[in-house]
N, C-alpha and C positions, 0 to 999 in steps of 0.2 A: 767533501772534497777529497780526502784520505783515500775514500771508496772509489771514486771515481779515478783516481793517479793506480790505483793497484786494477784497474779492471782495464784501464788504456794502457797499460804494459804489460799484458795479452796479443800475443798475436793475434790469438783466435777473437778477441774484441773486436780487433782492427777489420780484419775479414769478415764478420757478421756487421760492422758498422760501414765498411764500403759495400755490401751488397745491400744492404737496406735504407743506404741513402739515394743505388742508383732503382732501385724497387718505388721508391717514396718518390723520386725524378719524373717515371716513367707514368707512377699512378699519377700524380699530377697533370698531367699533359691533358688528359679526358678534362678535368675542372678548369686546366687553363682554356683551353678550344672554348666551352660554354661559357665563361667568361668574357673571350674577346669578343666572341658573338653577338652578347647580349648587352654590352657596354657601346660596341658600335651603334645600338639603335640611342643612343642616347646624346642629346644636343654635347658639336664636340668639347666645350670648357670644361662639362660635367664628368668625360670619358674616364679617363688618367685618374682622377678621383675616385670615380665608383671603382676602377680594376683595383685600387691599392686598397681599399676599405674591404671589396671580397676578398680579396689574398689574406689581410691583415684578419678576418673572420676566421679564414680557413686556419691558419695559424693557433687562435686561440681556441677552435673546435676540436682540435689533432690536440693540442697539450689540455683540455680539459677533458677530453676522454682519455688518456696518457694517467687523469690522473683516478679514474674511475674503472682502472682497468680490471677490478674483481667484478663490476655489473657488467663491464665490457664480453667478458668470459661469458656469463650468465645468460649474456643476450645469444647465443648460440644452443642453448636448451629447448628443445621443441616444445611448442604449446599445442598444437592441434595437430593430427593427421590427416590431411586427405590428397585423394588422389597417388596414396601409398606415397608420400612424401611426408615427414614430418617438420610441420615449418616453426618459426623460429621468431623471435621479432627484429633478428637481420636480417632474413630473412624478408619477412613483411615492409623492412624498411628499403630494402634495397628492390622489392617489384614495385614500391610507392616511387623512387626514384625513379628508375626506368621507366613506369609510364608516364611520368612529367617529364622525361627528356624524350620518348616519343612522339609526346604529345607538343612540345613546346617546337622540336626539328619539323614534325609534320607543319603545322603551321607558319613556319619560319619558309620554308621550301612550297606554300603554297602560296604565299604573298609573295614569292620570289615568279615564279610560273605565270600566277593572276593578279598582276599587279590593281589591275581594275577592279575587283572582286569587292566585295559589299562593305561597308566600313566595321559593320560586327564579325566579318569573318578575318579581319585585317587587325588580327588583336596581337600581330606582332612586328605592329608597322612602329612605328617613330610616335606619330600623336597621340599611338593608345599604351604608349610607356612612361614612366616617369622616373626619378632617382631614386624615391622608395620603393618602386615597386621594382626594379632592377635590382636593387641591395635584397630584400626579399627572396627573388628567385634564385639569386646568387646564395646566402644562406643556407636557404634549402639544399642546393643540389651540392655544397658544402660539407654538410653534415651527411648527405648519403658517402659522398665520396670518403671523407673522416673517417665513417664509423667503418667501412670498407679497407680503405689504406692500415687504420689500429690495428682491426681481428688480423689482418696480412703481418703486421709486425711483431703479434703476439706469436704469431703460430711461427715466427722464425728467432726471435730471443728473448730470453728472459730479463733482461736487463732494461730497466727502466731508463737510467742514462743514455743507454745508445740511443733509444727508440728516440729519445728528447733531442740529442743533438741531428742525429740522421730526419728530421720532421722539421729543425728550423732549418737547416741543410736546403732542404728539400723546397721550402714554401720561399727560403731565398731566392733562390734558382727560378721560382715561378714571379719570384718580384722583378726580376729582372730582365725576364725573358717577355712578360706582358704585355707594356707596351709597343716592344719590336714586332712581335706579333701580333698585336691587333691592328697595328699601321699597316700590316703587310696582307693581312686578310681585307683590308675595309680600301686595299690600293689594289686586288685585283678580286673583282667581283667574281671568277669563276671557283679561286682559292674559298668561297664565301659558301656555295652549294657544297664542294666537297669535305666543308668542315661540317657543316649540315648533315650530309651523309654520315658523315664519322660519328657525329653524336646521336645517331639514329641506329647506328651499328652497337655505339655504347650502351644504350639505353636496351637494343634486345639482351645483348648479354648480360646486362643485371638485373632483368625479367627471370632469364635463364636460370641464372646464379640463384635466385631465388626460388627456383621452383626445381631446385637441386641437379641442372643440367649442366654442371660446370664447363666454361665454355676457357682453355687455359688461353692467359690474357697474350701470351705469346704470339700464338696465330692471329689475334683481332689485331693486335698492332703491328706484326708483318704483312698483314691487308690495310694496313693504314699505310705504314712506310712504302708498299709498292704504288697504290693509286698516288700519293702524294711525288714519290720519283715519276708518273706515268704524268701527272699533271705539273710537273717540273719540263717533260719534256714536249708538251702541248706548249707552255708559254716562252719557251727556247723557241717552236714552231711561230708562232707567233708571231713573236718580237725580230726572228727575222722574214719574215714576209714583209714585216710593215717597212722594213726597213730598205725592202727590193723594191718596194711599191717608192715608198719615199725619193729614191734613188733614181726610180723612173722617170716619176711627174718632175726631178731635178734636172734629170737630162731632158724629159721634151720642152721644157723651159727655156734652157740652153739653146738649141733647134728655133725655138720659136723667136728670142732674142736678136740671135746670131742670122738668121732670115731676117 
């Protein structure tokens, strides 16, 4: 406690603790999206339960790698060469991630397109998920993002404290903000494709990441924040059209009353 009262009356504390909790904010977003996602397929009493149980995983995935953080270092030591890249087993864990959020967005975007399509191709419809197998994919895509967000906090302080409070910070923030946005994705199905998109954009970039093409996360999430303002102003288009439409069939009512 001693330690911690002399390293939070540091400036320099303070300023590597607010960038790395809005770091830890910003990584979160990618695991909250695939969260609402994938909680929505599920009957709704169950929803609200599975988002709090993946958050609450993530939670204790980020402080149990916090607390392993000499193998954490480790796991950035190359084991093989090829392709003049030397990989790594973050590496290998972060292209295992990315091609299970490619593979999970492909499928999610193709029962979205062919709803009719055959019921073994439809392995991301509603009947063919369940609460453990939801908790499961959540997990997983958990731990790629963890082990992701960690090495990111390693490489910006040394300090064990910070990285602990800016990571419960942070997975707060996604408890809160969870259900407001799964309500809000599963209330306008087009919000629904371009979160789709986004985790298909996520997923090439920690192919990339792992096959040493680093892709700075900066630009992927100013192509998120623009499509999302661009699809902000689609559903502003929208909502007043229905509304001139609405207005219309009001008035030929009127007309038709009033005759």
């Amino acid at each position: 406690m001693d330690q911690l009262l002399a390293l939070m009356s540091q400036p320099a504390a303070w300023a590597a603790l607010a960038t790395l909790v809005a770091m830890e904010v910003v990584l979160g977003i990618d695991n909250l999206i695939f969260i609402s996602i994938l909680t929505n397929k599920l009957p709704e009493q169950h929803r609200s339960r599975a988002r709090r149980i993946g958050i609450a995983l993530a939670l204790i995935l980020r402080l149990a790698l916090l607390g392993t953080i000499a193998i954490i270092v480790r796991l950035t030591t190359p084991l093989f060469e090829a392709f003049g890249h030397g990989f790594s087993w973050r590496d290998l864990i972060l292209i295992a991630g990315g091609l299970f959020l490619v593979w999970k967005a492909t499928t999610e975007i193709h029962q979205s397109v062919d709803p009719d399509a055959a019921p073994h191709v439809l392995v991301g419809s509603q009947a063919a998920i369940g609460f453990s197998s939801a908790i499961m994919q959540i997990l997983l895509l958990d731990l790629v993002f963890s082990l992701d967000s960690i090495i990111t906090a390693v490489g910006m302080t040394e300090h064990i404290p910070i990285m602990v409070i800016a990571v419960i910070v942070a997975v707060l923030a996604m408890l809160l903000a969870a259900d407001p946005l799964a309500k809000f994705i599963h209330d306008n199905p087009t919000i629904v494709m371009l979160a789709l998109g986004f985790l298909l954009m996520i997923g090439m970039t920690l192919i990339a990441d792992g096959f040493g093409a680093h892709i700075p996360r900066g630009y992927v999430y100013a192509a998120m924040a623009f499509s999302a303002f661009i699809e902000g102003l689609n559903m502003l288009a929208r909502r007043a059209k229905r509304r001139r439409r609405q207005q219309r069939l009001s008035g030929q009512a009127k007309v038709q009353t009033s005759s």
